[in-house]
C-alpha positions as CSV (number, residue, x, y, z in Angstrom):
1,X,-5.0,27.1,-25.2
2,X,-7.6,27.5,-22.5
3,X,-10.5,28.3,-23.1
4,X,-14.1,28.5,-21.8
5,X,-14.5,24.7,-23.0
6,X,-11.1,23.5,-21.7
7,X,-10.5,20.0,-19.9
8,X,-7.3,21.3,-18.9
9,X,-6.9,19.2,-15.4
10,X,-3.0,19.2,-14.7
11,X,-2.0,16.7,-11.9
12,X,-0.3,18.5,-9.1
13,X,2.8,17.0,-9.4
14,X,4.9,19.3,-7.3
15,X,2.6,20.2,-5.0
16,X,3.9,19.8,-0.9
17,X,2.3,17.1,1.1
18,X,1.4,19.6,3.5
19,X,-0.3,21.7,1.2
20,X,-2.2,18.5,-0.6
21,X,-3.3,17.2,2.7
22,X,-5.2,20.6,3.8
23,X,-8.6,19.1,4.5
24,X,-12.1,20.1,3.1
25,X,-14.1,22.7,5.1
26,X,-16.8,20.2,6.4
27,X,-19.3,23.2,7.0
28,X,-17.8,24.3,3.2
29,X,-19.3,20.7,2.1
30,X,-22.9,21.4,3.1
31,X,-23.2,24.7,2.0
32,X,-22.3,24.0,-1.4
33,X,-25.0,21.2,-1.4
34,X,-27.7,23.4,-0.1
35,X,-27.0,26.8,-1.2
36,X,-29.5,29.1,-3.1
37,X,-32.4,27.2,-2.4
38,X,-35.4,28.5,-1.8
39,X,-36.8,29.1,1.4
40,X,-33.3,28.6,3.3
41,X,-32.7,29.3,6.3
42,X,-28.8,29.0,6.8
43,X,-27.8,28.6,10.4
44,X,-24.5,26.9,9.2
45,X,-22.1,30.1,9.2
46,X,-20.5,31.6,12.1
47,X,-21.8,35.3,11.2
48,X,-25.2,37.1,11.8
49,X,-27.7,38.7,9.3
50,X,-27.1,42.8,9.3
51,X,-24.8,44.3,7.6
52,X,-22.1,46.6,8.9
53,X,-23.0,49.6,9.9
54,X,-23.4,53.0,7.7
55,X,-21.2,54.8,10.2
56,X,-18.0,52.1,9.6
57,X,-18.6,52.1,6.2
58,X,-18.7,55.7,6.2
59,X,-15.4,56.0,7.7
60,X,-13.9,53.7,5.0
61,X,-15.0,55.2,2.6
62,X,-14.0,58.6,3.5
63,X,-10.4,57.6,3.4
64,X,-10.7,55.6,0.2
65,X,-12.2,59.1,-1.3
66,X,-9.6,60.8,0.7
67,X,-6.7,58.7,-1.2
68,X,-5.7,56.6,1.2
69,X,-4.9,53.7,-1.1
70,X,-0.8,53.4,-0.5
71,X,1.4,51.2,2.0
72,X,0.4,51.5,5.0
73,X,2.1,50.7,8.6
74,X,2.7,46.9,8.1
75,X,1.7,46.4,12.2
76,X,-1.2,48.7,12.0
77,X,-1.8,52.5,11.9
78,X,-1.5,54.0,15.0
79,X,-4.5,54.7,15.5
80,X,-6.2,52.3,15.5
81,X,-3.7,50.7,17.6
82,X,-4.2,52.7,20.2
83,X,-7.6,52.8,19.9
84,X,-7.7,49.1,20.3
85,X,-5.4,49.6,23.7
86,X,-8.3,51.7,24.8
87,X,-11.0,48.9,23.7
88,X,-9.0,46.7,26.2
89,X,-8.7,49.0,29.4
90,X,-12.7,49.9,28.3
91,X,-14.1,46.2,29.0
92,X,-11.3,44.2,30.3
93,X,-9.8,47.1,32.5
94,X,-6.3,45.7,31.3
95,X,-3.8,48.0,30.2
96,X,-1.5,47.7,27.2
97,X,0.7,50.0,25.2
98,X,0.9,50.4,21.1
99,X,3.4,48.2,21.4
100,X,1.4,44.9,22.0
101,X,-1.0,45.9,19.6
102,X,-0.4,44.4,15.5
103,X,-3.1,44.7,12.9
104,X,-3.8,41.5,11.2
105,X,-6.0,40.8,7.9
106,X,-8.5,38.7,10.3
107,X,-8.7,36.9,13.1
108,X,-7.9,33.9,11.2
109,X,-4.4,35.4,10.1
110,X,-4.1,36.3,13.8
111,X,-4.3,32.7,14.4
112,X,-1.6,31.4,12.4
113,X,0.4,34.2,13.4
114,X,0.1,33.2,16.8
115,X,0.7,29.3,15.3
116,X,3.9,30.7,13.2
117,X,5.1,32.5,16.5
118,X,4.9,29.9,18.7
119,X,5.9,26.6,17.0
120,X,8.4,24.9,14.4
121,X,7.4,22.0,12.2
122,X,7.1,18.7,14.3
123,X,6.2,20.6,17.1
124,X,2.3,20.4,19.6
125,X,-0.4,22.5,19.9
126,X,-2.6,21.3,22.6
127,X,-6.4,22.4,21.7
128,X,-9.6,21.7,23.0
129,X,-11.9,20.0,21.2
130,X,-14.6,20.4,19.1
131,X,-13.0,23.3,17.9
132,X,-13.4,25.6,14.8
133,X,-11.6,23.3,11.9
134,X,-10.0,26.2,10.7
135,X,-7.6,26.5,13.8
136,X,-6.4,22.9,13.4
137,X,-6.0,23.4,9.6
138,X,-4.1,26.7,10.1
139,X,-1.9,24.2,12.4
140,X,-0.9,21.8,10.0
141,X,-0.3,24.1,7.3
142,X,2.6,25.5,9.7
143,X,3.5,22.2,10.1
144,X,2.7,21.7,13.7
145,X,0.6,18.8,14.7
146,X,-2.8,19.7,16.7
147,X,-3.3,17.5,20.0
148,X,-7.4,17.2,20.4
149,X,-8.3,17.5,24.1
150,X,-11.9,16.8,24.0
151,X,-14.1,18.6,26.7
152,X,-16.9,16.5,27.9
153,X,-20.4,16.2,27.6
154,X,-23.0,15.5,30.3
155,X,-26.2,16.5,31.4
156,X,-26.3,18.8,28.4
157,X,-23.4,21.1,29.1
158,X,-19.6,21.1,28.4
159,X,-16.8,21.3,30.8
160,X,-13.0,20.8,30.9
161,X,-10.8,18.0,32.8
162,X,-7.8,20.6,33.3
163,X,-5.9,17.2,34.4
164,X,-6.3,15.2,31.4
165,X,-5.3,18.2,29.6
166,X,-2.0,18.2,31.7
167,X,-1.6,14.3,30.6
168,X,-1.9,15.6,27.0
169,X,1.4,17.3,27.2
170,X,4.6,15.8,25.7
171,X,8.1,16.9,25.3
172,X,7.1,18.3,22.0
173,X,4.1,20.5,22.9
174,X,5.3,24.3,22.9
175,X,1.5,25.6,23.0
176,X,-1.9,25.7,24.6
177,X,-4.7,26.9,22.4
178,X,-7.7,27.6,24.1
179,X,-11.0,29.5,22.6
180,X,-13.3,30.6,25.4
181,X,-16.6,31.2,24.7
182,X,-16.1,28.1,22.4
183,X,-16.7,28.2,18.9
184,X,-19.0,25.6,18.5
185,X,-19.4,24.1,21.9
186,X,-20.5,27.5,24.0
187,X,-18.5,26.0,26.7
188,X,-16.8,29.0,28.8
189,X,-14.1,28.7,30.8
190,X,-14.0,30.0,34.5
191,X,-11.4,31.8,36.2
192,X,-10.4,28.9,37.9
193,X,-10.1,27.1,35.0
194,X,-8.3,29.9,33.0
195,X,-5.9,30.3,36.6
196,X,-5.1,26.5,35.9
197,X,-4.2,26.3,32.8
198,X,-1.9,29.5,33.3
199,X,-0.4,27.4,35.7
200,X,-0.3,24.3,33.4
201,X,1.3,26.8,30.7
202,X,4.2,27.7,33.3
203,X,5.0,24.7,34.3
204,X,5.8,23.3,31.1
205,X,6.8,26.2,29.7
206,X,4.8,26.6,27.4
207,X,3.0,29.1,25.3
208,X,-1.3,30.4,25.7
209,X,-3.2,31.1,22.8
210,X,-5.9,32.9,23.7
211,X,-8.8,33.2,21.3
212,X,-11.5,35.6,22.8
213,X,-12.8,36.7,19.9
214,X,-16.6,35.8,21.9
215,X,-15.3,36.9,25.0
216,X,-18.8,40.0,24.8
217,X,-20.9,37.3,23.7
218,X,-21.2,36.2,26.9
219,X,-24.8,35.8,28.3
220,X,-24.5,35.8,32.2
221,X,-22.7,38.9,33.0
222,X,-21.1,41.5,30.6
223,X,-18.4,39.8,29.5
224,X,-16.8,36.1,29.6
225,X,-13.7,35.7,32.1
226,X,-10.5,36.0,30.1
227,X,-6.9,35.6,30.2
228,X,-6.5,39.0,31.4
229,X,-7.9,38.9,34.6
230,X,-5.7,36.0,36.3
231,X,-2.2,36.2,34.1
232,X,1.3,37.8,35.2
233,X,3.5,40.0,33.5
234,X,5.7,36.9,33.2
235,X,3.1,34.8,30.8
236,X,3.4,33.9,27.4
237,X,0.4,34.9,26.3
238,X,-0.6,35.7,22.8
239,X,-4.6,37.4,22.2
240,X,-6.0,36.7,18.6
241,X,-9.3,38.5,18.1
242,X,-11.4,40.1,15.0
243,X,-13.8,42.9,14.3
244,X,-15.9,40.1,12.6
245,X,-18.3,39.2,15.1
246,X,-18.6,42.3,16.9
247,X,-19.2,44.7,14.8
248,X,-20.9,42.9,11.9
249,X,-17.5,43.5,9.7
250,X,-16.9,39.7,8.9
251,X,-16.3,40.5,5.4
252,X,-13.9,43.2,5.9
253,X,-11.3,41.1,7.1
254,X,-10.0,42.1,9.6
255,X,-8.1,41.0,13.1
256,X,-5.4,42.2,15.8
257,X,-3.0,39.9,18.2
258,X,-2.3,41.1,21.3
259,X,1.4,40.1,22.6
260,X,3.8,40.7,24.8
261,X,6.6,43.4,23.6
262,X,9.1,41.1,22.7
263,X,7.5,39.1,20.7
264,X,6.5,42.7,18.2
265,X,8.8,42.1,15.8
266,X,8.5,38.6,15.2
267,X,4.8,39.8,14.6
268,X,5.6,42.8,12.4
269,X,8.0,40.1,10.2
270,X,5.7,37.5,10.4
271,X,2.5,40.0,8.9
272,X,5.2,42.0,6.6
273,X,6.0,38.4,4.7
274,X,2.7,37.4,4.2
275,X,0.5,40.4,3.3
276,X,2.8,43.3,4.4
277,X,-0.3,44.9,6.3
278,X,-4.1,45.7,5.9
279,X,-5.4,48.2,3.8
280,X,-5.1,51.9,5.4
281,X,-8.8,53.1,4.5
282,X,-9.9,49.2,6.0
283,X,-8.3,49.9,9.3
284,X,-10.0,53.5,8.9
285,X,-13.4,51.7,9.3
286,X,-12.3,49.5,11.5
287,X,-11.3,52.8,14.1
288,X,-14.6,53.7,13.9
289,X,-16.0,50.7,15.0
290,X,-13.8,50.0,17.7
291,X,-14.2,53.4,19.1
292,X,-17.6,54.2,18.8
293,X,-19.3,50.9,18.2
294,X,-19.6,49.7,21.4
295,X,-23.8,50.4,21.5
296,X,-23.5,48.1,18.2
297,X,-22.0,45.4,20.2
298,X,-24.8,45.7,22.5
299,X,-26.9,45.4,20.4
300,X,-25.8,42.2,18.6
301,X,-25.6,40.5,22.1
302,X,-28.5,41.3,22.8
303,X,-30.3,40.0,19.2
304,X,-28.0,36.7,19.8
305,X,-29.5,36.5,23.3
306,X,-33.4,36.7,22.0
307,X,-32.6,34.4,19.3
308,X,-30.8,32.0,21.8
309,X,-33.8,31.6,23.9
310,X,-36.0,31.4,20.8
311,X,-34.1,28.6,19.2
312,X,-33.0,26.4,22.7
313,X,-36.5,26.5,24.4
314,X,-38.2,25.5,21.5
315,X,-35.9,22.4,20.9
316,X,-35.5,21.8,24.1
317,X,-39.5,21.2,24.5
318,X,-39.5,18.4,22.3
319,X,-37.4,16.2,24.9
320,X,-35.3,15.6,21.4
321,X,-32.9,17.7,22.5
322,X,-30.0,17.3,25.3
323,X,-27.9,20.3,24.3
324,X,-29.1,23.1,27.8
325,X,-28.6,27.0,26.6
326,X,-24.7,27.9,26.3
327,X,-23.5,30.3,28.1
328,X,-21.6,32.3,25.5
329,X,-21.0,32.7,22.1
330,X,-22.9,32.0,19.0
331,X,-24.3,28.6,18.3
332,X,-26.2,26.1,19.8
333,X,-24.3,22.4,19.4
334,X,-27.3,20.6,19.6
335,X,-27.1,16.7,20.9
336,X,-30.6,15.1,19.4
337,X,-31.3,11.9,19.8
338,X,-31.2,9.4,17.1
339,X,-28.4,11.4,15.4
340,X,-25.1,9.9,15.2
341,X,-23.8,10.6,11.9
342,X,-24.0,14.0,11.8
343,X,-22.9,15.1,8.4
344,X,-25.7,12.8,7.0
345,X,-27.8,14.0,9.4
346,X,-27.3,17.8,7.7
347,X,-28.3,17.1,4.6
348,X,-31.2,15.1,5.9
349,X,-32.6,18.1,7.4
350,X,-31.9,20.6,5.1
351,X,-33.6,18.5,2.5
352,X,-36.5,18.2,4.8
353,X,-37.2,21.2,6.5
354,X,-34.8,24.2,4.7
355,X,-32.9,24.7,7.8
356,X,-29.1,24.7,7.6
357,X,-27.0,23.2,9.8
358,X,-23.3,22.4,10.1
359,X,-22.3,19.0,10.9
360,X,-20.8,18.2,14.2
361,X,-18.2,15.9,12.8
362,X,-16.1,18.9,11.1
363,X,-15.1,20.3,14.1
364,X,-13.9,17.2,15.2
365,X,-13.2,14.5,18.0
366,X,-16.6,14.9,20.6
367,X,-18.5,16.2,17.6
368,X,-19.3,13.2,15.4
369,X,-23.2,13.7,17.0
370,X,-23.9,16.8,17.6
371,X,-25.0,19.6,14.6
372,X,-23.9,23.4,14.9
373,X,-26.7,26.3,14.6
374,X,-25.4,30.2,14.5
375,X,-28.6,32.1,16.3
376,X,-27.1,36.0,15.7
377,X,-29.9,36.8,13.3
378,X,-33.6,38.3,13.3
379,X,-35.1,36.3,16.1
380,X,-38.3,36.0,13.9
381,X,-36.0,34.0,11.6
382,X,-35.0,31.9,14.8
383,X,-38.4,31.3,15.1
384,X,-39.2,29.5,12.1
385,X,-36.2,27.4,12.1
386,X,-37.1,26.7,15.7
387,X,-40.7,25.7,14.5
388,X,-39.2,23.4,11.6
389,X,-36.5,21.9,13.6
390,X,-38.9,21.5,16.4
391,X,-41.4,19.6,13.9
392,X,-38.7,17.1,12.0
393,X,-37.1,16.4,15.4
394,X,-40.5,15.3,16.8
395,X,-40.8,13.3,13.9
396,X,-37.7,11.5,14.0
């Protein structure tokens, strides 16, 4: 029997290789060696510090009250599918239907339906690295394998060799998977560079998944370039986003892909065998948001901006620090000297100054040295870490 004293500890004899070999979350790792201290300042997760707002939760819990508790539209109600066509012709001025629009539970199940839609085992995703571990994971869980492209680094900024990318390219790669703002680098593509790789896509034949899920956190103009300014009818484009970031819903859970019509009900299959949809009084919320959030998108760009400038400048001043200001996103992927083991580094600095940080090395090749900080919170929390960072780098 098992019980609260149990040593039961079965091997997993059974158990796929694909499943067995899913790797530890290295931003997972440090958390669970620094969580619930005192005085923490955790800069290690990708979301900010304020909750959702009363207006969202409102409307979700409206319809829970309301009864809305049954099966739902496995690709979405409508409308919040429409509203979400509307979100698009609102900041992108691209027009889609219903149609191209399926509600996913997150952006990360967006992501490996875009993986699931696109590839068979054996088969290449091209990505550009450092990336988000989660998006290579989510690969090899499908069974593809995920190609690292690593952008490079110089005079403290990212950029992307679009020809080296090309070279990448084998018989086997059906896929392009390309997150712009970058989640952790801040690098952001250009149009150019998004007209070329459409280009690279068509030659080859091959798919675009597009991950703009920072495409407003974007600190130069209103919005990052994206897909949807330079493609054709004729690409193979698939859009994975999430009300996570946005609208201060990253617990909610919540996502949509954006694909062309005939790929809608591979999507719908793909979502109905997996979780069969997202909870009706969820997606309720998540109208609400998407239609009359848009001054709480602002605003978080905004507090991400402040905090940006906060956190960068300061570290930046101790001549520490090659990492310049990103131009979009959420986190700085901060270069300091001395540091070239970057998980140890982590813990180092947690231990010494209550500042969390997630290590460079789990998000892969070109990130061994570098450590990831999330700056979308209070700018007077920004502050201090800047101050404490700013004090142990100094002292390095």
């Amino acid at each position: 029997m098992i019980g609260a004293r149990s040593t039961y500890n079965p091997k997993p004899a059974g158990l796929s290789e694909r499943a067995m070999q899913t790797p530890t979350s290295g931003i997972g790792e440090i958390v669970a060696y620094a969580r619930g201290r005192e005085n923490l300042l955790p800069l290690w997760i990708g979301e900010g510090d304020l909750p959702t707002p009363g207006f969202v939760n409102r409307a979700a819990s409206d319809a829970l009250l309301a009864g809305e508790t049954f099966y739902t539209w496995t690709q979405g109600i409508p409308e919040l599918r429409d509203a979400i066509t509307r979100y698009y012709e609102r900041v992108f001025s691209a027009r889609m239907s219903r149609e191209n629009i399926f509600v996913t539970g997150s952006g990360m199940q967006a992501i490996v339906l875009a993986v699931n839609a696109t590839t068979s085992p054996g088969d290449e995703i091209v990505y550009l690295s450092p990336a988000w571990p989660n998006v290579v994971a989510a690969m090899g869980v499908s069974g593809a394998k995920g190609v690292p492209m690593t952008l490079d680094f110089g005079d403290g900024r990212w950029s992307l060799d679009v020809g080296r990318l090309e070279a990448s390219i084998t018989p086997r790669t059906k896929a392009l998977f390309v997150n712009t703002p970058s989640n952790p680098t801040g690098w952001t593509a250009t149009s150019d560079d998004l007209r070329q790789l459409c280009d690279i896509a068509r030659r080859h034949g091959l798919w675009i998944i597009a991950d703009e899920i920072y495409a407003q956190y974007y600190y130069p103009a209103r919005r990052a370039p994206s897909f949807l300014d330079v493609m054709t009818d004729e690409d193979s484009i698939i859009f994975a986003n999430s009300f996570s970031k946005n609208w201060s819903m990253t617990g909610w859970r919540v996502g949509w892909v954006a694909v062309p019509r005939a790929v809608g009900q591979t999507s719908q299959n793909l979502i109905q065998y997996s979780t069969s949809g997202v909870a009706q009084f969820m997606q309720k919320g998540a109208l609400a948001a998407i239609d009359h959030g848009d001054d709480v998108v602002q605003q978080n760009v905004e507090r991400a901006r402040t905090s940006r400038d906060i956190l960068c400048e300061a570290l930046l001043a101790t001549n520490r620090v090659e990492t310049l200001k990103p131009d979009g996103g959420l986190y700085a992927f901060l270069k300091i000297d001395g540091v070239a083991d970057s998980r140890e580094a982590a813990r180092r600095i947690v231990d010494a100054t209550g500042v969390g940080l997630a290590p460079g090395s789990a998000f892969g090749p070109g990130g061994q040295a570098f450590l990831r900080a999330c700056f979308l919170r209070d700018p007077s929390q920004i502050a201090d870490a800047a101050e404490r960072l700013s004090y142990y780098i100094r002292g390095m």
